[in-house]
C-alpha positions in Angstrom: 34.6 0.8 -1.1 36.2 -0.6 -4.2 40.3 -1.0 -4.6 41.3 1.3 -6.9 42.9 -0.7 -9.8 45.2 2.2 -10.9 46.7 2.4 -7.6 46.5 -1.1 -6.2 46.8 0.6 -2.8 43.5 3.0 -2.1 39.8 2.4 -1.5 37.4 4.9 -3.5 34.0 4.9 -2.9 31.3 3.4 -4.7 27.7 2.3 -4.8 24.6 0.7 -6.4 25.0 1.2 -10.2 28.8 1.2 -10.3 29.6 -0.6 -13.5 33.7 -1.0 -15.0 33.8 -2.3 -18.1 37.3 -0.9 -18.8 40.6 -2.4 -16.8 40.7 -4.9 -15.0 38.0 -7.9 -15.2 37.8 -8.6 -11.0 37.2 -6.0 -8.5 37.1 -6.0 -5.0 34.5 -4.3 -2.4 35.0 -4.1 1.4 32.6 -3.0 4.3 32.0 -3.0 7.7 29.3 -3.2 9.3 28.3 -3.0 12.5 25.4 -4.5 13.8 22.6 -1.5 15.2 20.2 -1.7 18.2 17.5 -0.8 16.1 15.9 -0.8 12.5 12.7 1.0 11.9 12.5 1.1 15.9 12.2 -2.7 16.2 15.0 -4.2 18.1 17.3 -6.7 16.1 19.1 -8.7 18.8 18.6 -12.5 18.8 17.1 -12.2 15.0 18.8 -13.1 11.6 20.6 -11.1 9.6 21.1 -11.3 5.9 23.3 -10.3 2.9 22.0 -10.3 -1.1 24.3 -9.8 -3.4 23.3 -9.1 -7.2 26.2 -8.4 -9.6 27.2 -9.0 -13.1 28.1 -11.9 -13.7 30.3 -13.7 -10.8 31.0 -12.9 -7.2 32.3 -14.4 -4.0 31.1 -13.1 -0.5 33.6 -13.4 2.1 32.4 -12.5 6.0 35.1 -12.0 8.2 37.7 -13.4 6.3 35.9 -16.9 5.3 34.1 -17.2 2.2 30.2 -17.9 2.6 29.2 -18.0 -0.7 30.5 -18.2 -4.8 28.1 -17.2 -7.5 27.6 -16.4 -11.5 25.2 -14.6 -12.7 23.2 -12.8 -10.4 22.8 -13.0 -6.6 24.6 -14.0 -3.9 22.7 -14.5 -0.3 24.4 -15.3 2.8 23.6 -15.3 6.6 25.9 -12.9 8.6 24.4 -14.3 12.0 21.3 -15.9 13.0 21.5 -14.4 16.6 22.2 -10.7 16.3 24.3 -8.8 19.1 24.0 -4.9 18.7 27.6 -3.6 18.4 28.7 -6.6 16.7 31.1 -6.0 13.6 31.4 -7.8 10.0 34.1 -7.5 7.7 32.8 -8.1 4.3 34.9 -8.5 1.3 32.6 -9.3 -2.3 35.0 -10.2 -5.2 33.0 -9.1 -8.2 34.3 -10.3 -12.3 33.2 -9.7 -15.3 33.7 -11.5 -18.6 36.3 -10.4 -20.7 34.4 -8.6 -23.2 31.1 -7.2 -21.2 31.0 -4.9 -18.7 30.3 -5.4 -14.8 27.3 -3.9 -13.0 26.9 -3.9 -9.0 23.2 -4.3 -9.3 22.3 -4.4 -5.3 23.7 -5.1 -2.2 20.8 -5.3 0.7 20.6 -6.3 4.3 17.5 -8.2 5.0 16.0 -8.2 9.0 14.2 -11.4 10.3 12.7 -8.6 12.4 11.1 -6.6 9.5 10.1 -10.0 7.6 5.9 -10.1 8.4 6.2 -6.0 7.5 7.9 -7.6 4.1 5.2 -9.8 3.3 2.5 -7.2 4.4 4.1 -4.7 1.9 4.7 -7.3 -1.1 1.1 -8.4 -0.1 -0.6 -4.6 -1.2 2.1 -4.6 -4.0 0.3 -7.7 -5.2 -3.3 -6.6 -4.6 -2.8 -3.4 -6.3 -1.1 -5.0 -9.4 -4.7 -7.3 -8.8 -6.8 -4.6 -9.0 -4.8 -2.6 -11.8 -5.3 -6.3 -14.1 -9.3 -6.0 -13.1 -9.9 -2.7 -13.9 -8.3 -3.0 -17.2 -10.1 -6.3 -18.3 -13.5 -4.7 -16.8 -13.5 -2.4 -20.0 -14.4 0.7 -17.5 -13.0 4.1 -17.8 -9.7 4.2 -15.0 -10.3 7.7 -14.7 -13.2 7.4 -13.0 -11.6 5.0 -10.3 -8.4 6.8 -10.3 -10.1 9.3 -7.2 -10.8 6.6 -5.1 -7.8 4.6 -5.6 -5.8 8.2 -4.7 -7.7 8.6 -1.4 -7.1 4.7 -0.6 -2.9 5.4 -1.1 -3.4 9.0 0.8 -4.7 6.9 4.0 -1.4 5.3 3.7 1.0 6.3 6.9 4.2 6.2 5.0 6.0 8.5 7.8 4.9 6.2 10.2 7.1 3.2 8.0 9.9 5.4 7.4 10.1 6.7 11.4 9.3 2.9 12.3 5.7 3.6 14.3 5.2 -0.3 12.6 1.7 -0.8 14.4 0.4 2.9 13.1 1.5 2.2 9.7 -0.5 -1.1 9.6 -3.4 0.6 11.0 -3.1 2.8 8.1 -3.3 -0.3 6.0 -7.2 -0.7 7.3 -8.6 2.5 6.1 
């Protein structure tokens, strides 16, 4: 939620994307956030748990009424805990500016599980092998069409239901085929 400049009292809603470059130069967001059981079916407690940040062009993060972090341009990372407790609650409080004359942009703001890091580095792994493969193919001088039914039958044997519904272990075996 964002004050609402106009009426220096009310929250209004907003999201990834939200640019002001009218009004006032600083704006303020709030959350809460409450720590879950669960994400993608893996438990969180006793893991780390992270913030990012990435705004146009300066912010402060502010976690429970202590500020964690100041930035310009960019991102903004902080550690809400280190030893998750499901049920716990954050107040989070992001004072985002622009310059005078630009325009703001709330680029991202992302929670990042220590739990769900080696599925990270699996998936930024195939992003990197495919971007591998896509180089090769073009340097090899061959036609891409006539790889382009084998590579679809390589990303059909992808389980992405079983990422999104957090069967982990059946996603990776997916990942094999």
């Amino acid at each position: 939620e964002m004050l609402d400049p106009n009426t220096k009292k009310k929250m209004k809603k907003v999201g990834i994307g939200y640019f002001w470059g009218s009004g006032p130069t600083k704006i303020w967001l709030r959350a809460k956030y409450k720590v879950p059981e669960q994400v993608l079916n893996q438990p969180v407690a006793g893991g780390r748990i992270s913030l990012g940040v990435n705004l146009e062009d300066r912010g402060e993060v502010y976690v429970n009424g202590e500020l964690k972090q100041s930035f310009r341009r960019s991102s903004g990372f902080v550690t809400l805990t280190e030893n998750a407790k499901p049920g716990e609650e954050f107040f989070i409080v992001i004072s985002a500016e622009r310059k005078d004359n630009d325009t703001g942009l709330l680029r991202d703001i992302s929670l990042k599980y220590s739990v769900l890091e080696q599925l990270e580095r699996r998936i930024s792994g195939i992003n990197e092998s495919i971007g591998a493969l896509d180089t090769l193919l073009a340097m090899s001088g061959e036609d891409p069409e006539k790889w382009r039914s084998v590579l679809n039958t390589a990303a059909d044997s992808i389980d992405l239901d079983a990422l999104q519904t957090g069967r982990i272990d059946e996603f990776y075996a997916s990942l094999k085929k």
